[in-house]
Jmol script that loads the backbone (N, CA, C; Angstrom):
load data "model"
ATOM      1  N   UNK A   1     124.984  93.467  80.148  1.00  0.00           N
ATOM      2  CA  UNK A   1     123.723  94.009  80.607  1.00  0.00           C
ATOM      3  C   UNK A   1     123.112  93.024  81.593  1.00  0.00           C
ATOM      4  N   UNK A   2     123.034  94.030  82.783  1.00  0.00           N
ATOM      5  CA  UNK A   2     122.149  92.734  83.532  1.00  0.00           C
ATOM      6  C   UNK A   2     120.357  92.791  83.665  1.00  0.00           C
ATOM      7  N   UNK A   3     119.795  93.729  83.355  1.00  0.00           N
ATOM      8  CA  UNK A   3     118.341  93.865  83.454  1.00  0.00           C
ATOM      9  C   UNK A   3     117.546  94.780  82.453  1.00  0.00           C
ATOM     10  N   UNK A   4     116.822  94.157  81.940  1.00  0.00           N
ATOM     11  CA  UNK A   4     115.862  95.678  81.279  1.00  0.00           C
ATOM     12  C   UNK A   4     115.234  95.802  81.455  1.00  0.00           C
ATOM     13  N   UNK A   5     114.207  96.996  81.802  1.00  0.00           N
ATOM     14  CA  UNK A   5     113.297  97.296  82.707  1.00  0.00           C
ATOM     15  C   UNK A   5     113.009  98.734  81.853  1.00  0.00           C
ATOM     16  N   UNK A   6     111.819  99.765  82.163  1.00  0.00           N
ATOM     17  CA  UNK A   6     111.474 100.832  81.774  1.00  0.00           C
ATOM     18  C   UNK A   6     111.701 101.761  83.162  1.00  0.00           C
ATOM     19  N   UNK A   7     111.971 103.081  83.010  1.00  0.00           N
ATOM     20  CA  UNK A   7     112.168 104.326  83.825  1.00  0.00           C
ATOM     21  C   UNK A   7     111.414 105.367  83.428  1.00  0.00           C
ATOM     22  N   UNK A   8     109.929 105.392  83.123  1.00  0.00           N
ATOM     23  CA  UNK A   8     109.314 106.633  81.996  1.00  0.00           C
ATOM     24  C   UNK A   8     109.301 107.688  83.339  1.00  0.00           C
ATOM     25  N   UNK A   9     109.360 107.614  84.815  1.00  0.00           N
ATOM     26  CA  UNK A   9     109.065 108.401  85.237  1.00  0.00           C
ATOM     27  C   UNK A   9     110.690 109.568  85.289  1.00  0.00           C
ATOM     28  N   UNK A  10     111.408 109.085  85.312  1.00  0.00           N
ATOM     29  CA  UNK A  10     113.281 109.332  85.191  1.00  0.00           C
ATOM     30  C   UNK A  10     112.663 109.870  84.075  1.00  0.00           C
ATOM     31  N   UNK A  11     112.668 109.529  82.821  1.00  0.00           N
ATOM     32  CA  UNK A  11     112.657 110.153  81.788  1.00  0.00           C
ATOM     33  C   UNK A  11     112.079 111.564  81.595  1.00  0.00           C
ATOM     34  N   UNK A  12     110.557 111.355  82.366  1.00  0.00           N
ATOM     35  CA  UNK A  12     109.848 112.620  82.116  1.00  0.00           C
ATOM     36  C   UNK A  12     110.176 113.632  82.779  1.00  0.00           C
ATOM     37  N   UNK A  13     110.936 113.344  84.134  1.00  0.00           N
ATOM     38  CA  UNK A  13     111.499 114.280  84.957  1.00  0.00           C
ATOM     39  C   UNK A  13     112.933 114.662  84.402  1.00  0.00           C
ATOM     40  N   UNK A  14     113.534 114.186  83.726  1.00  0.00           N
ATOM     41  CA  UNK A  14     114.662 114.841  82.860  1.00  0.00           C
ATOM     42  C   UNK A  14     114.862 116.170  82.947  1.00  0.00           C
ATOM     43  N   UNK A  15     115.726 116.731  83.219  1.00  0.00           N
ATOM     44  CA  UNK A  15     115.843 118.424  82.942  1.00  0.00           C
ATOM     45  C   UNK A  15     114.999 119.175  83.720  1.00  0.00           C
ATOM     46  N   UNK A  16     114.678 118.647  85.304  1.00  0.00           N
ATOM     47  CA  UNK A  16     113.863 119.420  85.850  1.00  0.00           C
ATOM     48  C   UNK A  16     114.846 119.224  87.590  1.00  0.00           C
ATOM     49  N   UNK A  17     114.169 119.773  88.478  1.00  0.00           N
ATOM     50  CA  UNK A  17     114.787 119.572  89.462  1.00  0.00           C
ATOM     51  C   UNK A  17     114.563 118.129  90.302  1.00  0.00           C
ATOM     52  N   UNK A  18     113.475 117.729  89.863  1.00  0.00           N
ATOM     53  CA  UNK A  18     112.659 116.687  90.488  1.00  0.00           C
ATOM     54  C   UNK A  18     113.924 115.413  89.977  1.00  0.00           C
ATOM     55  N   UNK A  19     114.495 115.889  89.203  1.00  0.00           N
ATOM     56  CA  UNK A  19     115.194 114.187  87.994  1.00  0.00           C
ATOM     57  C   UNK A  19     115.797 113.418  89.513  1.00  0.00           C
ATOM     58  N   UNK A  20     116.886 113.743  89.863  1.00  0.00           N
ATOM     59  CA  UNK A  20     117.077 112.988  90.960  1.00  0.00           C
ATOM     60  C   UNK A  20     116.870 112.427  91.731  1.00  0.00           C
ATOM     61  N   UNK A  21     115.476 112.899  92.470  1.00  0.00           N
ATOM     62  CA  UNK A  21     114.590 112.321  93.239  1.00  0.00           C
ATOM     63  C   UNK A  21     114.028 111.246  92.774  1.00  0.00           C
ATOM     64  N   UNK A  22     113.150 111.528  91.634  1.00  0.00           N
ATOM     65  CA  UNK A  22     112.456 110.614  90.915  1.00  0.00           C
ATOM     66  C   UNK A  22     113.060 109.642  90.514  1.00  0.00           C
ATOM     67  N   UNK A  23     114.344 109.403  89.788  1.00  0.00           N
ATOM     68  CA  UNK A  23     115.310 108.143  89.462  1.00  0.00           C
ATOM     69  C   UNK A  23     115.814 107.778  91.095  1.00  0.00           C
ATOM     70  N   UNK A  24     115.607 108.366  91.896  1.00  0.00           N
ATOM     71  CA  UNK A  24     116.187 107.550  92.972  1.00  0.00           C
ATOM     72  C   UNK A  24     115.047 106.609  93.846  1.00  0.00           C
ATOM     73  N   UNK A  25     113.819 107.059  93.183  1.00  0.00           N
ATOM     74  CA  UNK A  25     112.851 106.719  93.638  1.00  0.00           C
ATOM     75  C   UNK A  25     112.601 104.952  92.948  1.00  0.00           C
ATOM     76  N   UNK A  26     112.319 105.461  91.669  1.00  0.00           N
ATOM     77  CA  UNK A  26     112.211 104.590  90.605  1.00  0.00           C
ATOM     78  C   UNK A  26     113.224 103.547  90.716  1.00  0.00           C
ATOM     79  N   UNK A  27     114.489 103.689  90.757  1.00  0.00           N
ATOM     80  CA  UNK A  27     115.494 103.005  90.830  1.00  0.00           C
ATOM     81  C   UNK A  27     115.429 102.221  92.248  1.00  0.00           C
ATOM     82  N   UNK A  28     114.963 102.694  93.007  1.00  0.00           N
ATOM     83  CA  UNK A  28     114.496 101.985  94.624  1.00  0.00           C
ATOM     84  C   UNK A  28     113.788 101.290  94.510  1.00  0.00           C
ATOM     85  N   UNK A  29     112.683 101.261  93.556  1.00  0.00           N
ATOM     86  CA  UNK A  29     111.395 100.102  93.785  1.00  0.00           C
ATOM     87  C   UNK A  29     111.972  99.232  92.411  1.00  0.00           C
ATOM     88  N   UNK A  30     113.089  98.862  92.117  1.00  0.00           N
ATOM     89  CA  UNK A  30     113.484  97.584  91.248  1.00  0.00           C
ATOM     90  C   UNK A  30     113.964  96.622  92.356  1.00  0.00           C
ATOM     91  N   UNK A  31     114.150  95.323  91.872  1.00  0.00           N
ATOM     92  CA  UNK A  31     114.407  94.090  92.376  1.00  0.00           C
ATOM     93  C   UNK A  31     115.562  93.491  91.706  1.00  0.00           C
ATOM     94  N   UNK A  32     116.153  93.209  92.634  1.00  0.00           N
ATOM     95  CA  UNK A  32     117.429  91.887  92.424  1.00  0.00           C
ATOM     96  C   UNK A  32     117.206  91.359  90.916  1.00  0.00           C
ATOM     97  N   UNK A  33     116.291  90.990  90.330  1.00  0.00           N
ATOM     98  CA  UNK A  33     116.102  90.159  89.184  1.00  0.00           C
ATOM     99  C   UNK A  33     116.569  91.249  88.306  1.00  0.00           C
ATOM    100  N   UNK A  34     116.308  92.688  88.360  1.00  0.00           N
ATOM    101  CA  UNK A  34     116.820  93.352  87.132  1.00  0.00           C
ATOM    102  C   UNK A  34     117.927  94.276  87.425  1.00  0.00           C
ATOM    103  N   UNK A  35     118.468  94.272  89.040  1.00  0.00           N
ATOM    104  CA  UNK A  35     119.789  95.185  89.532  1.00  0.00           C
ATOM    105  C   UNK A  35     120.799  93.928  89.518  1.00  0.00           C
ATOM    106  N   UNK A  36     122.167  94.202  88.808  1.00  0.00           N
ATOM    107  CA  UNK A  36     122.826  93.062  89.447  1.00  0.00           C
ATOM    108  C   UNK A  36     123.850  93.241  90.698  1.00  0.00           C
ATOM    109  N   UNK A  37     122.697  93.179  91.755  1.00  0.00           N
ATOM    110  CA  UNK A  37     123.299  92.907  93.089  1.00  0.00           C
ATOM    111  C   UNK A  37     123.877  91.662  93.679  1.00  0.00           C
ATOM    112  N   UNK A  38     123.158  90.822  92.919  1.00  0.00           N
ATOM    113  CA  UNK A  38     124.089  89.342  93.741  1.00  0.00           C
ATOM    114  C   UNK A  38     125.601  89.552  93.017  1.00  0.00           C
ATOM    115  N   UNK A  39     125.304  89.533  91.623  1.00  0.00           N
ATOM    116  CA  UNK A  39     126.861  90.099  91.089  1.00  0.00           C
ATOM    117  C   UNK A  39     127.937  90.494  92.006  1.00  0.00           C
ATOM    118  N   UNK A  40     127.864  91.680  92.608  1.00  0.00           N
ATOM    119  CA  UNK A  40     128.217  93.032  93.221  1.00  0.00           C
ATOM    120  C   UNK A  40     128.686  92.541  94.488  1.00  0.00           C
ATOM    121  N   UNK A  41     127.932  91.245  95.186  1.00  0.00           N
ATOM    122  CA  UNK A  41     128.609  91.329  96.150  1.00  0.00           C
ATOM    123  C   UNK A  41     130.125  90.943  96.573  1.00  0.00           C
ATOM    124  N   UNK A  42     130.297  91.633  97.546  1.00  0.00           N
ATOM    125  CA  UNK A  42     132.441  91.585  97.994  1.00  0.00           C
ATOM    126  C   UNK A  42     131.946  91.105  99.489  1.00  0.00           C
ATOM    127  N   UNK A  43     131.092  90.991 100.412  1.00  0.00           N
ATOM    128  CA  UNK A  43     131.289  90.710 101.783  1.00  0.00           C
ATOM    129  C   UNK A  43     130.046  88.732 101.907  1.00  0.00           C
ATOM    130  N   UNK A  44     128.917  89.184 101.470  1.00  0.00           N
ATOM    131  CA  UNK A  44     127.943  88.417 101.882  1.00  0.00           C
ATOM    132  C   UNK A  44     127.487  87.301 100.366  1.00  0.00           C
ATOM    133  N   UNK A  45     126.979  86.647 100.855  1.00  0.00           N
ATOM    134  CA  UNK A  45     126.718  85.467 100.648  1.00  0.00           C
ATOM    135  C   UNK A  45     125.585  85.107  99.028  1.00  0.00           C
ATOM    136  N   UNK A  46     124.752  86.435  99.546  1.00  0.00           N
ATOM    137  CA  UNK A  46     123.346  86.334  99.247  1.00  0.00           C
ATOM    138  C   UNK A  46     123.335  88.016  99.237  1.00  0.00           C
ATOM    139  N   UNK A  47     122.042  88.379  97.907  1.00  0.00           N
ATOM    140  CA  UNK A  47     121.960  89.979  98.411  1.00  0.00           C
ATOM    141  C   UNK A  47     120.659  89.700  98.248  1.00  0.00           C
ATOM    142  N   UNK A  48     120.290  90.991  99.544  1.00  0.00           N
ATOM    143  CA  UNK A  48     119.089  91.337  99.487  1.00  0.00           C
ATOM    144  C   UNK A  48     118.079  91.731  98.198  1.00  0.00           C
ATOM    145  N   UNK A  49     116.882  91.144  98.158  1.00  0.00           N
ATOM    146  CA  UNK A  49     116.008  92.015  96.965  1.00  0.00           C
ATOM    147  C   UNK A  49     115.470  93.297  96.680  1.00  0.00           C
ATOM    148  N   UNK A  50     116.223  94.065  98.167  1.00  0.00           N
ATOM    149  CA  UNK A  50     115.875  95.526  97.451  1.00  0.00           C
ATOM    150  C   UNK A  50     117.059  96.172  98.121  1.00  0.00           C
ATOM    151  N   UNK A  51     116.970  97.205  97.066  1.00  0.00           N
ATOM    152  CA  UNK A  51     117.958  98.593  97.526  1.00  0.00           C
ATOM    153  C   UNK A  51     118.064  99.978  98.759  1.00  0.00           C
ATOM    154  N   UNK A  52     118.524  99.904  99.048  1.00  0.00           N
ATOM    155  CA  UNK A  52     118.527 100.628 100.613  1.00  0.00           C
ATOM    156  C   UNK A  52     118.686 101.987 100.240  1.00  0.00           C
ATOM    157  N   UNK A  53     119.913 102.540  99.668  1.00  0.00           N
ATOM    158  CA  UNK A  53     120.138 103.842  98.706  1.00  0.00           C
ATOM    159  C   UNK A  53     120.762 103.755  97.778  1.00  0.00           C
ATOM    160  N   UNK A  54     120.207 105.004  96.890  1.00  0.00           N
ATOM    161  CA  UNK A  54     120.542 104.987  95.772  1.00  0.00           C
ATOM    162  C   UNK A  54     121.268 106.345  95.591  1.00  0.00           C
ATOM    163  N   UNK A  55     122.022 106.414  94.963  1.00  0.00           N
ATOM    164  CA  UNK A  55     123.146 107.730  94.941  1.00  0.00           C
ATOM    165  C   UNK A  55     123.660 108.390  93.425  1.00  0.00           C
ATOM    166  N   UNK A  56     123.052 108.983  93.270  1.00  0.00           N
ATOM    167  CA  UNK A  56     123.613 109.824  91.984  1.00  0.00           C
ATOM    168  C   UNK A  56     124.991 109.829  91.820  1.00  0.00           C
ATOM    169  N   UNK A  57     125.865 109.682  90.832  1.00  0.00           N
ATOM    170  CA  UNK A  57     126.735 110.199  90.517  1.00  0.00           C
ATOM    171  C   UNK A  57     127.189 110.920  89.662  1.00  0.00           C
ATOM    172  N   UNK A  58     126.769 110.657  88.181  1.00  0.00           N
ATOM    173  CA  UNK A  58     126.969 111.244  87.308  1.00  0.00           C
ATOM    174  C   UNK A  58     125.984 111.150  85.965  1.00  0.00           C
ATOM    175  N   UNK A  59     125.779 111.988  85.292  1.00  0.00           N
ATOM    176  CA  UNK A  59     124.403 112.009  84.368  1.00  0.00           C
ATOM    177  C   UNK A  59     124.792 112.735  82.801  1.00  0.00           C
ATOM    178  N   UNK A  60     125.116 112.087  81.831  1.00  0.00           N
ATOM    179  CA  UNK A  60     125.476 112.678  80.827  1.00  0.00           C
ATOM    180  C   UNK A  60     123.493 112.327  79.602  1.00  0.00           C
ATOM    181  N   UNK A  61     123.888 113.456  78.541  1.00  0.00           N
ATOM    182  CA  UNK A  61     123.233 113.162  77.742  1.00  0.00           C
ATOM    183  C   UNK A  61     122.937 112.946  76.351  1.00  0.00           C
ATOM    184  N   UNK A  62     122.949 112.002  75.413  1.00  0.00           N
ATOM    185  CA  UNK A  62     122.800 112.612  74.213  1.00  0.00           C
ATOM    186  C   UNK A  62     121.634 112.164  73.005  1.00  0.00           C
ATOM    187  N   UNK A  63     121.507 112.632  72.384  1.00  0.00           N
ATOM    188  CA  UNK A  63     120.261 112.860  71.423  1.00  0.00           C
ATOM    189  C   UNK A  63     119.382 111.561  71.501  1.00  0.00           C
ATOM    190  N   UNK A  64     119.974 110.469  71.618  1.00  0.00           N
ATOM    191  CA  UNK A  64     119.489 109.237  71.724  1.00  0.00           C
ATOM    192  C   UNK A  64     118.708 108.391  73.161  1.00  0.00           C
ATOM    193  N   UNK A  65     119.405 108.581  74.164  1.00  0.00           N
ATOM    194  CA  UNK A  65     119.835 108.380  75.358  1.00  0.00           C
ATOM    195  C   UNK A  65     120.554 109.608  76.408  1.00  0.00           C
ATOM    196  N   UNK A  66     119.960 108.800  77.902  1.00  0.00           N
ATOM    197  CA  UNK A  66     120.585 109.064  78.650  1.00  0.00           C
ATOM    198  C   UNK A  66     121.459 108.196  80.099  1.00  0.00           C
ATOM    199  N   UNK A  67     122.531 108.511  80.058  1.00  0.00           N
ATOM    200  CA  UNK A  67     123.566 107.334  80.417  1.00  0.00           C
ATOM    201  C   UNK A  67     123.719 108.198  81.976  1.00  0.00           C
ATOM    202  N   UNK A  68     123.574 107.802  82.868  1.00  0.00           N
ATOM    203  CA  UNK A  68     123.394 107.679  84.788  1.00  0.00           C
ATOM    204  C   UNK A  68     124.226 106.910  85.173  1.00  0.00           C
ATOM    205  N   UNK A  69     125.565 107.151  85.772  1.00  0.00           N
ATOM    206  CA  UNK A  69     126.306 106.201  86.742  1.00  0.00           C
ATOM    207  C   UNK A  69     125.622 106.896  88.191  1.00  0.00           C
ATOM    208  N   UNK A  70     125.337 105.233  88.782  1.00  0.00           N
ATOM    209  CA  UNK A  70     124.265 105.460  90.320  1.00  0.00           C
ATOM    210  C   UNK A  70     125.386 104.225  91.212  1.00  0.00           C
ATOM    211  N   UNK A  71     125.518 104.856  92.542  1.00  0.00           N
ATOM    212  CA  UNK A  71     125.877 103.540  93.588  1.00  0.00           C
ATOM    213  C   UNK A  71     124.478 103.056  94.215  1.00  0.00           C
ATOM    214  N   UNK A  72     124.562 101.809  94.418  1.00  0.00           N
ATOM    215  CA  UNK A  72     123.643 101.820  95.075  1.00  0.00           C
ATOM    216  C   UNK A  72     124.177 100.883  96.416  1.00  0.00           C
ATOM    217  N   UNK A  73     123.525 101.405  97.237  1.00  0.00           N
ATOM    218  CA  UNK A  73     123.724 100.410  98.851  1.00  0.00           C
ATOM    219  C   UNK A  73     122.767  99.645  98.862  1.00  0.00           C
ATOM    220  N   UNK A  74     123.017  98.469  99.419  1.00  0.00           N
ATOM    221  CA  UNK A  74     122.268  97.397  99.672  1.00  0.00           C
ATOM    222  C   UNK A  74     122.683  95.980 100.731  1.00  0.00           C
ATOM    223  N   UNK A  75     121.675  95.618 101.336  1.00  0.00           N
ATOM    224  CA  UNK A  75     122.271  94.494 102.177  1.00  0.00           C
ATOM    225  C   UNK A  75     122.658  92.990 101.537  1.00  0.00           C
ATOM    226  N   UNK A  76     123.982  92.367 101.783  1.00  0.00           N
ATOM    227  CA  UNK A  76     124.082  91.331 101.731  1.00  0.00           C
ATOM    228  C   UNK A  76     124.119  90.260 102.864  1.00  0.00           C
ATOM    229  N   UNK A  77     123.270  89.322 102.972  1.00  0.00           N
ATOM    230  CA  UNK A  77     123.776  88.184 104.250  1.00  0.00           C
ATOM    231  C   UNK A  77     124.567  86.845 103.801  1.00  0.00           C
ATOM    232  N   UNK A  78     124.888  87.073 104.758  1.00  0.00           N
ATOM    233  CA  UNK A  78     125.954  85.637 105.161  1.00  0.00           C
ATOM    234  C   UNK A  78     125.595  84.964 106.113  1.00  0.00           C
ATOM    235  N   UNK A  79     125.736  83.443 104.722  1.00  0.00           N
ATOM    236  CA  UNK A  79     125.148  82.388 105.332  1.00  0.00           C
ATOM    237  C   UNK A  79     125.500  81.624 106.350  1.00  0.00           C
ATOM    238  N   UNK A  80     124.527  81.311 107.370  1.00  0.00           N
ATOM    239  CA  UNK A  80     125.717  80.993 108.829  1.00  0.00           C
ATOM    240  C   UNK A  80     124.093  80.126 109.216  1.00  0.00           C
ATOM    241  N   UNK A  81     124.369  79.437 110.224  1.00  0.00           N
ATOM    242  CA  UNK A  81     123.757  79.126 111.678  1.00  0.00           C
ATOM    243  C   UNK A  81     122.906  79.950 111.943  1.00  0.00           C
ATOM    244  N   UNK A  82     123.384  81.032 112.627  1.00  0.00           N
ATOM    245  CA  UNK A  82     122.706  82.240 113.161  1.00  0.00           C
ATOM    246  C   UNK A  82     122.553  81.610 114.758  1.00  0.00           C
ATOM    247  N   UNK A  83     123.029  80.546 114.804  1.00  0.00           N
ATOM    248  CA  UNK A  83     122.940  79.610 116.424  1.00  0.00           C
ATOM    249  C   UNK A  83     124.023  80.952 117.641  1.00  0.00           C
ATOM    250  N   UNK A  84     123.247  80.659 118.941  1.00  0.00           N
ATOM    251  CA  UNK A  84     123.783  81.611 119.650  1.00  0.00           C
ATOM    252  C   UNK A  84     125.388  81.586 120.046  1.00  0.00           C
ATOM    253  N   UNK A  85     125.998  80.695 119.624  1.00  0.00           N
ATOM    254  CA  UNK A  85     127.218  80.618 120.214  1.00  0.00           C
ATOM    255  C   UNK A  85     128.239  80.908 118.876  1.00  0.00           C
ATOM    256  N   UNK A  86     127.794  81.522 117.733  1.00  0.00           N
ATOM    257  CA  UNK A  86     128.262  81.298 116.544  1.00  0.00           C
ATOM    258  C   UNK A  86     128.718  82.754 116.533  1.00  0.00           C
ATOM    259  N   UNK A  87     130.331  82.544 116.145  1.00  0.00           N
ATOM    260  CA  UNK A  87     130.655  83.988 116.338  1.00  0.00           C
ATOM    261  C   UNK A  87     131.320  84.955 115.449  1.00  0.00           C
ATOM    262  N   UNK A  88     130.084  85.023 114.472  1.00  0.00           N
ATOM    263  CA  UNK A  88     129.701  85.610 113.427  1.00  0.00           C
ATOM    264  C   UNK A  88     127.901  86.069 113.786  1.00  0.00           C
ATOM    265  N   UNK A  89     127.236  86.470 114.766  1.00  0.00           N
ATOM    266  CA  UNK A  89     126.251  86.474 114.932  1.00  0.00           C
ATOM    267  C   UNK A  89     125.137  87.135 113.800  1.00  0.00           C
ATOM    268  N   UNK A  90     126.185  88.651 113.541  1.00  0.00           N
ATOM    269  CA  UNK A  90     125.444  89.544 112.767  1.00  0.00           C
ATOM    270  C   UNK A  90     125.631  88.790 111.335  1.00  0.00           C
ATOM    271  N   UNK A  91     123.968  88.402 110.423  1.00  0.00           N
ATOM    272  CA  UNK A  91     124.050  87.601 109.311  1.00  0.00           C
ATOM    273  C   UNK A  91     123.712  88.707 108.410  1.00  0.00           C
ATOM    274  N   UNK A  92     123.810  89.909 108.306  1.00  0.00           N
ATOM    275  CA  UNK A  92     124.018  91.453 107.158  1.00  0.00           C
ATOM    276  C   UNK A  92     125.213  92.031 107.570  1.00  0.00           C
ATOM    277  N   UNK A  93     125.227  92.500 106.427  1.00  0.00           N
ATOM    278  CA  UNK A  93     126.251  93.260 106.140  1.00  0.00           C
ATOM    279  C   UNK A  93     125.844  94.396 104.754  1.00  0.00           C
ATOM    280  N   UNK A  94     126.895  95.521 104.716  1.00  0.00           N
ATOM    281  CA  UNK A  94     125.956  96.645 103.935  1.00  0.00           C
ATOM    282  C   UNK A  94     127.167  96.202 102.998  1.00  0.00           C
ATOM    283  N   UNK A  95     126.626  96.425 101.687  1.00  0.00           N
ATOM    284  CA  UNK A  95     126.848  95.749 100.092  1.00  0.00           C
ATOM    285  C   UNK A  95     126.609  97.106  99.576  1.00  0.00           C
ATOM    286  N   UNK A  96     128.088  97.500  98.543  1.00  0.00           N
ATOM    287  CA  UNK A  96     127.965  99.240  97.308  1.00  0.00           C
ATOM    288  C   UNK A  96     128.159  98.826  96.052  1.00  0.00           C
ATOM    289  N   UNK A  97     127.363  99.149  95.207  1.00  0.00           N
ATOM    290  CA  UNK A  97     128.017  98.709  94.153  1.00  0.00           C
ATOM    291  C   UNK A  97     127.364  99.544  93.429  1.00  0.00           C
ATOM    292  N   UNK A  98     128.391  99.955  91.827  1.00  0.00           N
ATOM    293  CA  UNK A  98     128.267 100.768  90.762  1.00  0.00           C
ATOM    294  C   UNK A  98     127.737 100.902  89.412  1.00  0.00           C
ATOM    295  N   UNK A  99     126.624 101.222  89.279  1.00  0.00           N
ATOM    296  CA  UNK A  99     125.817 100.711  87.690  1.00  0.00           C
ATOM    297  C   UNK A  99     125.613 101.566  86.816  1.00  0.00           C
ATOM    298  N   UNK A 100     125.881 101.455  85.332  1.00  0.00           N
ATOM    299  CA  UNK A 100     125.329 102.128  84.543  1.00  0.00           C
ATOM    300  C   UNK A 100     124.021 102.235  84.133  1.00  0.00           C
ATOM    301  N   UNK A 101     123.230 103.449  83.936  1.00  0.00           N
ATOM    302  CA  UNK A 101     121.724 102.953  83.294  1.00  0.00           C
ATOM    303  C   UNK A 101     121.455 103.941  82.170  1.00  0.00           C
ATOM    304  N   UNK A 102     121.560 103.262  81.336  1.00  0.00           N
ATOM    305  CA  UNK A 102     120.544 103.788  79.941  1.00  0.00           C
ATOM    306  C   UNK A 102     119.415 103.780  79.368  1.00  0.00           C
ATOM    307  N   UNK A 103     118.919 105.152  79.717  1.00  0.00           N
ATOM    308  CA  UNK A 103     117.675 105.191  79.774  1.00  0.00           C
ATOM    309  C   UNK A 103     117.309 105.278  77.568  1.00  0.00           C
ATOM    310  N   UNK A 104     116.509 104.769  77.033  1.00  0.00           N
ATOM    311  CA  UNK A 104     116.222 105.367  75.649  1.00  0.00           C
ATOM    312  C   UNK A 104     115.311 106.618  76.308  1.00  0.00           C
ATOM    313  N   UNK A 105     115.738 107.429  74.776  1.00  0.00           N
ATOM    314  CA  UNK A 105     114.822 108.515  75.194  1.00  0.00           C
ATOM    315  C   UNK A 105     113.464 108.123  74.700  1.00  0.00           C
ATOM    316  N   UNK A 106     113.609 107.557  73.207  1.00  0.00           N
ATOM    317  CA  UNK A 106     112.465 107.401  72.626  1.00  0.00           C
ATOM    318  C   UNK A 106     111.605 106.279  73.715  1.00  0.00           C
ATOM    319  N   UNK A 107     111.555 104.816  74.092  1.00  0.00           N
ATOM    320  CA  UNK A 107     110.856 104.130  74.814  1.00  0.00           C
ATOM    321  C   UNK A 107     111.127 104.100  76.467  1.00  0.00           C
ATOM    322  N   UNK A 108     112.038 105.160  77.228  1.00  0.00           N
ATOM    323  CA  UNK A 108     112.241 104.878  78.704  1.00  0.00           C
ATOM    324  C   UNK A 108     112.877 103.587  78.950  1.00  0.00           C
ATOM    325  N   UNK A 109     113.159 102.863  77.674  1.00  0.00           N
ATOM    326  CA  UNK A 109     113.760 101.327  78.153  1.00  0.00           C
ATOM    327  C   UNK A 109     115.100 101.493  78.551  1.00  0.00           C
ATOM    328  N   UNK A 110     115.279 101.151  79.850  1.00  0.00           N
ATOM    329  CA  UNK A 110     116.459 101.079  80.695  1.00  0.00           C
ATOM    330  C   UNK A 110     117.463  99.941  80.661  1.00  0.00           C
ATOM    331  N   UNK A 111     118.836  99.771  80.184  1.00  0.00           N
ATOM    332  CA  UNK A 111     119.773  99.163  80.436  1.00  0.00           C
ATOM    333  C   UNK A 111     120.460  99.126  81.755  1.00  0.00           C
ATOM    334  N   UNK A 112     120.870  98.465  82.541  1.00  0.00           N
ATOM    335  CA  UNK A 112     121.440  98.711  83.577  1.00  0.00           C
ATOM    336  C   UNK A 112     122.396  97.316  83.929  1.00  0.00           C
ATOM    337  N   UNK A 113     123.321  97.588  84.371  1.00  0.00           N
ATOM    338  CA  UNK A 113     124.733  96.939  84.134  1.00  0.00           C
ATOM    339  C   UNK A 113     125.564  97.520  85.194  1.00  0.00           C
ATOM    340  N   UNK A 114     126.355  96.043  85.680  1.00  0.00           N
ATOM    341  CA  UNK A 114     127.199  96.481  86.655  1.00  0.00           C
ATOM    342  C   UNK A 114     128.874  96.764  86.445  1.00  0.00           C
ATOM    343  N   UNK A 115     129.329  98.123  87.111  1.00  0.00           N
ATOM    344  CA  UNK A 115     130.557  98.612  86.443  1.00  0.00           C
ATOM    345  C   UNK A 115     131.662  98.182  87.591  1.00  0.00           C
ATOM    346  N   UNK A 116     132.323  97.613  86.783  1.00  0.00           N
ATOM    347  CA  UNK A 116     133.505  97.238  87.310  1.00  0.00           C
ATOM    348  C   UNK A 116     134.397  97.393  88.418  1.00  0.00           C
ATOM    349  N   UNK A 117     135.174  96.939  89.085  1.00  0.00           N
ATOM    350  CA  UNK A 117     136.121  97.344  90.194  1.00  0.00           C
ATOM    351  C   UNK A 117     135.738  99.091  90.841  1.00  0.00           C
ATOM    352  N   UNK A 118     134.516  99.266  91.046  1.00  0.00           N
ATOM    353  CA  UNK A 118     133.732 100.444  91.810  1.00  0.00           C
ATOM    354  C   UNK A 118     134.014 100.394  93.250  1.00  0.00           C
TER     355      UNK A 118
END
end "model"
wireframe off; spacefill off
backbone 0.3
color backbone group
């Protein structure tokens, strides 16, 4: 597990059309400290503290919980100079990576964890 955090608005939108939106919303305004994006990264150095998109994939449910595999995009940079003759100029690069989140039903308390070779 890399973060716990609450999702009551994901939760309440459950079973409506809005759910997607709203967890993609919700899931957008978290931070590095509770996504594990530095984890995740394969290109850059450093990841950014926020998420760029967030992507549904799959949404199961049961009596207890509800379990969300999400990609999310995000920037990583690489650490360089950034000096003009350095030729690696561009210091981002776009960073994907794959998380589980478990939402409780009873408290909205969210697990979220990064899944493997995604």
């Amino acid at each position: 597990m890399t973060g716990a955090t609450r999702l009551p608005e994901s939760l309440a939108a459950l079973g409506t059309p809005l759910f997607e939106e709203t967890l993609k919303r919700e899931v957008g305004r978290l931070t590095g400290e509770i996504l594990p994006l530095q984890a995740a990264l394969t290109r850059g150095s450093y990841a950014s503290d926020r998420v760029d998109s967030v992507i549904l994939l799959s949404t199961s449910e049961s009596a207890d919980s509800v379990t969300i595999k999400a990609g999310l995009q995000y920037a990583g940079i690489i650490a360089g100079c950034g000096c003009a003759d350095d030729p690696t100029p561009d210091n981002e690069t776009v960073e994907y990576c794959e998380v589980l989140i478990e939402i409780s039903k009873d408290s909205a308390a969210a697990r979220i964890s990064l899944l493997p070779d995604a």
